[in-house]
Backbone as ProteinMPNN parsed JSONL, in Angstrom:
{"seq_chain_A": "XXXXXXXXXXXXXXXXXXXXXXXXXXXXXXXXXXXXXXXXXXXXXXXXXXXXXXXXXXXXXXXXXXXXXXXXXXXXXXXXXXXXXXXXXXXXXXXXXXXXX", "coords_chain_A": {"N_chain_A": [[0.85, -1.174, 0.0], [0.664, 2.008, -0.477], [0.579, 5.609, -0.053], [-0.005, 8.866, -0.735], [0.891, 11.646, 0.663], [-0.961, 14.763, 0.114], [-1.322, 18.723, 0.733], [-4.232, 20.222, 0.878], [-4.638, 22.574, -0.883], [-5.804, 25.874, -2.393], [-6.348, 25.95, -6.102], [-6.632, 26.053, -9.5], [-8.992, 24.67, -11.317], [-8.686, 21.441, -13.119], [-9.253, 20.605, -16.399], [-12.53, 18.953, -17.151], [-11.716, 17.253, -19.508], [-8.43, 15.916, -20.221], [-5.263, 15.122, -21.629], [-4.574, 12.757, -20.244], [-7.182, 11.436, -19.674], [-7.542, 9.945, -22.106], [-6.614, 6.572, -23.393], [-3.003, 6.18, -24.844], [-0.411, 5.637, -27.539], [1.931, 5.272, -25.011], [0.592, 4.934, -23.371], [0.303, 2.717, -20.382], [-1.289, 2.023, -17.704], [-3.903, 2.652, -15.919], [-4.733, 4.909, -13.699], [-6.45, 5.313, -11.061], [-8.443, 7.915, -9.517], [-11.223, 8.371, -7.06], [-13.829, 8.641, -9.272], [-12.67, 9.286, -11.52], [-10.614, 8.513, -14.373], [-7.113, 7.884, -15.398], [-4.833, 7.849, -17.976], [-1.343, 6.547, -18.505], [1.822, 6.319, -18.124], [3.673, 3.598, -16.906], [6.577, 3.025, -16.852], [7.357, 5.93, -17.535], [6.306, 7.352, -15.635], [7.875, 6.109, -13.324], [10.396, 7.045, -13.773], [10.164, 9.493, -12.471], [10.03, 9.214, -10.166], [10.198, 7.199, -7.236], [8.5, 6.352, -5.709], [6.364, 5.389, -7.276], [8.064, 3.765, -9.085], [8.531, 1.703, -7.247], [5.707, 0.699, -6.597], [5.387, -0.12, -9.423], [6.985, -1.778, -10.541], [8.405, -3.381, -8.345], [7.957, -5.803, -5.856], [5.354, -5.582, -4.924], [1.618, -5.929, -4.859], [0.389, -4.423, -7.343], [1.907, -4.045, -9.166], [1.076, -6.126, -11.802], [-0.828, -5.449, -12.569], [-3.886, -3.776, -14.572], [-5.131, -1.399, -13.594], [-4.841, 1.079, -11.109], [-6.054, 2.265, -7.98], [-5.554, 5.441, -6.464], [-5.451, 6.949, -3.57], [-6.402, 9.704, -1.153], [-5.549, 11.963, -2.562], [-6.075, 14.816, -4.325], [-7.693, 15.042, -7.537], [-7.462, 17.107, -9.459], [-5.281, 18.192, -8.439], [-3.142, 15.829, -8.863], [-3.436, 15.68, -11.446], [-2.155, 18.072, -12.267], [0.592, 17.467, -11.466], [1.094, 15.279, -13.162], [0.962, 17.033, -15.71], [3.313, 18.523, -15.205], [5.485, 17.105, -14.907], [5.355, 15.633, -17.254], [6.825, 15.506, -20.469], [5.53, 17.544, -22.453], [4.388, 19.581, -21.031], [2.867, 21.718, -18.449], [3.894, 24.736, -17.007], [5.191, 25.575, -14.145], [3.486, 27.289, -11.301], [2.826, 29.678, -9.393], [-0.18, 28.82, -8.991], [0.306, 26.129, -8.555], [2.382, 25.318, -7.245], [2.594, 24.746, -4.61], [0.801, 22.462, -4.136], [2.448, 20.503, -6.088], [4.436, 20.411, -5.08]], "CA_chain_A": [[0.0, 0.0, 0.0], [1.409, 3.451, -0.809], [0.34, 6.662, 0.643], [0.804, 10.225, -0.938], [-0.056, 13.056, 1.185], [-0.645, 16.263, -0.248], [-1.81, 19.144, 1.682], [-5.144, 20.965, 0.776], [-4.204, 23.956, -1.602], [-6.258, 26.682, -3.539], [-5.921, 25.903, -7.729], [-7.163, 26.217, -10.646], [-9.389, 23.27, -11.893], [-8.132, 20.857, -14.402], [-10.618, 20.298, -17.26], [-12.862, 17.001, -17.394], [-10.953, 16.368, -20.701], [-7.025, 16.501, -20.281], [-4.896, 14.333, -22.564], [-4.657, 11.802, -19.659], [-8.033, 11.574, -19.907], [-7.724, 8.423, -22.973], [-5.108, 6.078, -23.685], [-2.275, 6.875, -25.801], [0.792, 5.255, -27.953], [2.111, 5.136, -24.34], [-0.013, 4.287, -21.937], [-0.141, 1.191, -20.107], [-1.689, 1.622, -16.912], [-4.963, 3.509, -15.406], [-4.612, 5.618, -12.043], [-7.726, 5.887, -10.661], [-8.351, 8.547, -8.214], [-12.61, 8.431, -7.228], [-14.489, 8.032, -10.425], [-11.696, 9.26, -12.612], [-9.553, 7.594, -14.823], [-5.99, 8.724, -16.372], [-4.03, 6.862, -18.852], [0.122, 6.682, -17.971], [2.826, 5.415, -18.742], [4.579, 3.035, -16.008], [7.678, 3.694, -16.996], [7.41, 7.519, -17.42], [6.617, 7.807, -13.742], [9.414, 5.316, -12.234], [11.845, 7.478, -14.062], [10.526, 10.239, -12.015], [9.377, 8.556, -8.817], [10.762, 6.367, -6.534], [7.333, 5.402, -5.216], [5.833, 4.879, -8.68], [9.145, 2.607, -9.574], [8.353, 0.708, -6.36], [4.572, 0.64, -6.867], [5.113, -0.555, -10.581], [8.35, -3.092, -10.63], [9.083, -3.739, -7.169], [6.871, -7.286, -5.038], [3.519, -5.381, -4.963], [0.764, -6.239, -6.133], [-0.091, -3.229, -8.092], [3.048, -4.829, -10.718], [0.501, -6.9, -12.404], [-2.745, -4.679, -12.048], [-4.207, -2.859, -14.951], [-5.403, -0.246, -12.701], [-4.553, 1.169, -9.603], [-6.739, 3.121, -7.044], [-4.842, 5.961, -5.72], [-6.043, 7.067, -2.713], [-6.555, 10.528, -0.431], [-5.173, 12.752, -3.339], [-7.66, 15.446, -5.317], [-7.157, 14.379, -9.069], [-7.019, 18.132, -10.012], [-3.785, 18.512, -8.326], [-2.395, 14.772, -9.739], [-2.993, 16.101, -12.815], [-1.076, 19.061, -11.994], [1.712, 16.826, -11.14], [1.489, 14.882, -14.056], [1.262, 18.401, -16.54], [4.407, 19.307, -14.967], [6.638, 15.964, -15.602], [5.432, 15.054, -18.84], [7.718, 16.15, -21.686], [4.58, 18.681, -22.894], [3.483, 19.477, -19.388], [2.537, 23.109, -17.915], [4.777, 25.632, -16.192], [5.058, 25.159, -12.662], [3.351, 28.744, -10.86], [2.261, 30.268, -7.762], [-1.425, 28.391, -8.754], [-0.166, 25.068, -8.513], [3.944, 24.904, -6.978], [2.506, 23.634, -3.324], [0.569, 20.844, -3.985], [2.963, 19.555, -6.499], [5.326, 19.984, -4.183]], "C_chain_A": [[0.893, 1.235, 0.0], [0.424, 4.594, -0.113], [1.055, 8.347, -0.238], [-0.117, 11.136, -0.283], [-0.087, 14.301, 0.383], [-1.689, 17.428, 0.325], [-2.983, 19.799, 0.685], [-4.914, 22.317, 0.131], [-5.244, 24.719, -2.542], [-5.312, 26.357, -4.936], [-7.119, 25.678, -8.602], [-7.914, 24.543, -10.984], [-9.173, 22.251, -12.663], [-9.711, 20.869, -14.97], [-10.868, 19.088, -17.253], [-12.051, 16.54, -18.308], [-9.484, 16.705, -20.274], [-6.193, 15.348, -20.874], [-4.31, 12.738, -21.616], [-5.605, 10.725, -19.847], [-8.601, 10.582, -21.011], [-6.196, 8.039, -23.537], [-4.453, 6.584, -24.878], [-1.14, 6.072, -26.235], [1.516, 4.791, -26.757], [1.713, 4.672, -23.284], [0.156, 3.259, -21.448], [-0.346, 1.037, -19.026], [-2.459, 2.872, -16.746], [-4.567, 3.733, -14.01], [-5.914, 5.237, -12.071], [-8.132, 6.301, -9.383], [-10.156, 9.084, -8.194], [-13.034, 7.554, -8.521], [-13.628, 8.058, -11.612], [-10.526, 8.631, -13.163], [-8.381, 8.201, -15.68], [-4.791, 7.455, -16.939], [-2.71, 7.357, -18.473], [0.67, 5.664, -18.464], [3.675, 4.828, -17.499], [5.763, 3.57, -15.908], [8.257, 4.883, -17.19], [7.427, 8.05, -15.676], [7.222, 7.396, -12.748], [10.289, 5.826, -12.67], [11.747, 8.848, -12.777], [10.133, 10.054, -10.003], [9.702, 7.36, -8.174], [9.627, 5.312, -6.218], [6.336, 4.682, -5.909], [6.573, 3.66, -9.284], [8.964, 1.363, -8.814], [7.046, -0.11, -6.853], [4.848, -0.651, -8.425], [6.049, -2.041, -10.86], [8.845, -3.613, -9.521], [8.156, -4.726, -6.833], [5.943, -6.651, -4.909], [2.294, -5.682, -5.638], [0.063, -5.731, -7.39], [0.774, -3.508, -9.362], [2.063, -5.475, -11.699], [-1.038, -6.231, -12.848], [-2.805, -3.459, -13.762], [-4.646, -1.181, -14.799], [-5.576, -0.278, -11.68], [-5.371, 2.462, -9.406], [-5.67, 4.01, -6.616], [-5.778, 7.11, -4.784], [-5.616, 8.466, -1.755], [-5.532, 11.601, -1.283], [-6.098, 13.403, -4.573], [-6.504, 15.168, -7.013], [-6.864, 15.515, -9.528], [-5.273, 18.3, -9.862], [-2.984, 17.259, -8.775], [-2.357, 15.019, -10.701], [-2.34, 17.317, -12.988], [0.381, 18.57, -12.328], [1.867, 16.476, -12.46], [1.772, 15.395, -15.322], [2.606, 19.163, -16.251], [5.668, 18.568, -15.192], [6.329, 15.605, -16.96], [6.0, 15.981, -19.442], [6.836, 17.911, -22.015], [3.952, 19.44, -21.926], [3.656, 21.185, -19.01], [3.663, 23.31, -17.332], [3.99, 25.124, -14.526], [4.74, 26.865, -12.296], [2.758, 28.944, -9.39], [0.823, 29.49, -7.764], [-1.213, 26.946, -8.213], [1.421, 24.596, -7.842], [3.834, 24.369, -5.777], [2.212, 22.385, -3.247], [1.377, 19.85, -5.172], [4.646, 18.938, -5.811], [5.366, 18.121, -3.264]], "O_chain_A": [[1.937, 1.189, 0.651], [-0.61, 4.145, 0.382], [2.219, 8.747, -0.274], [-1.31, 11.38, -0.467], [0.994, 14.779, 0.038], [-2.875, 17.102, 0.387], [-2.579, 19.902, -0.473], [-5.074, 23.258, 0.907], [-5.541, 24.09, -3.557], [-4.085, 26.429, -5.008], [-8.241, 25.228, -8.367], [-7.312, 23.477, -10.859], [-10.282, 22.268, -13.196], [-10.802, 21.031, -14.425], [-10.038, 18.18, -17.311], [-11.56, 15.429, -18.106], [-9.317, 17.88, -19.947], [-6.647, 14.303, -20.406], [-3.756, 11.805, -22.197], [-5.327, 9.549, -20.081], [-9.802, 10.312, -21.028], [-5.201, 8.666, -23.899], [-5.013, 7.236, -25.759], [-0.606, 5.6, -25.232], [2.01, 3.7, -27.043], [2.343, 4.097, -22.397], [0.197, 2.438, -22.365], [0.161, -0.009, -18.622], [-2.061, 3.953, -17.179], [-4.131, 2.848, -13.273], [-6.451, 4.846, -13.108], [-8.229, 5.589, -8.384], [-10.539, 9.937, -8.995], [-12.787, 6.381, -8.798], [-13.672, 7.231, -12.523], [-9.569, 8.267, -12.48], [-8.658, 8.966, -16.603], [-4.19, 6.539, -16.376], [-2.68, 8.526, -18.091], [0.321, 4.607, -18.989], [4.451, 5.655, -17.021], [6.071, 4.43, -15.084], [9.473, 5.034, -17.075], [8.137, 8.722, -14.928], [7.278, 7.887, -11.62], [11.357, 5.391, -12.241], [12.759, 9.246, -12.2], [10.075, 10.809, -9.032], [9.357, 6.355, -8.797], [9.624, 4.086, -6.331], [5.644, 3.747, -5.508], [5.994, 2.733, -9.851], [9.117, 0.239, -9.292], [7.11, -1.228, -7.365], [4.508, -1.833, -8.365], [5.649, -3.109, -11.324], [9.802, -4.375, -9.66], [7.216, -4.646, -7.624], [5.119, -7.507, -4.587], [2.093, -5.655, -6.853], [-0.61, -6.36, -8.206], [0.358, -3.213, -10.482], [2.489, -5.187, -12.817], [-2.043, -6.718, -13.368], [-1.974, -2.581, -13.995], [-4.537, -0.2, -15.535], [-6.193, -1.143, -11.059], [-5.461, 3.411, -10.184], [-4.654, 3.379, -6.327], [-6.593, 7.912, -5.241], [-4.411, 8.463, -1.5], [-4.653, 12.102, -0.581], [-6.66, 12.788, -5.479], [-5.317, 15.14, -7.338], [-5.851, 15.416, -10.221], [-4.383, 18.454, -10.698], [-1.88, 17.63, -9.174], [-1.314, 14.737, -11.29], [-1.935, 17.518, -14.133], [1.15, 19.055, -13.158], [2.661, 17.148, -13.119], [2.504, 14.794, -16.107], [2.97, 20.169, -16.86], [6.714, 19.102, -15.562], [7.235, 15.278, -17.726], [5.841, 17.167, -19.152], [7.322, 19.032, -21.868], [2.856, 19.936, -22.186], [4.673, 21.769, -19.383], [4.451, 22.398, -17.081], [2.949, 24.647, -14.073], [5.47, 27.72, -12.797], [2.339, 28.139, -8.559], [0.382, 29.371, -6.621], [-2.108, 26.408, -7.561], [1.649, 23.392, -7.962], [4.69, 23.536, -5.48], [2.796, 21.454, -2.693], [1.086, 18.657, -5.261], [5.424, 17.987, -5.884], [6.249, 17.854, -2.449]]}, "name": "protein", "num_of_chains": 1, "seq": "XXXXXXXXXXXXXXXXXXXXXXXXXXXXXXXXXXXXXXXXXXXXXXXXXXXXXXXXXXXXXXXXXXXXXXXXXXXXXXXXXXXXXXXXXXXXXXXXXXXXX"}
């Protein structure tokens, strides 16, 4: 089981659609944080994440899992996160530099 805290921050909304939002050339695994679902790339987020590298290739059971629940994190700000590591990904600003902290 994994755990990401992130604290409660004023931001901007992501849009229902965001290119997470359906699979892609890359994808190969679903987050799913509530009802929402975001297409990823395993290996895009163990290059930048220790806990994603664990999560994905390390004895868990989440290694084998089409989709993983991720749990007590608002999806606006994960998709923050994930607009700010991907190659094409947003500027990091005063709306959104805490909770991707």
């Amino acid at each position: 089981e994994f755990r990401i805290q992130i604290k409660k921050v004023e931001c901007e909304p992501a849009t229902a659609i965001n290119k997470f939002s359906v699979p892609d050339a890359f994808s190969n695994v679903i987050l799913r944080i509530g009802e929402q679902r975001l297409h990823v790339s395993k290996e895009f987020l163990s290059i930048h994440s220790p806990v994603f590298a664990s999560m994905f290739f390390g004895e868990y059971v989440e290694k084998h899992k089409q989709e993983i629940e991720i749990k007590e994190v608002e999806y606006e700000e994960f998709v923050d996160l994930l607009n700010a590591i991907y190659p094409d990904g947003r500027d990091i600003g005063v709306s959104n530099v805490q909770h991707i902290l």
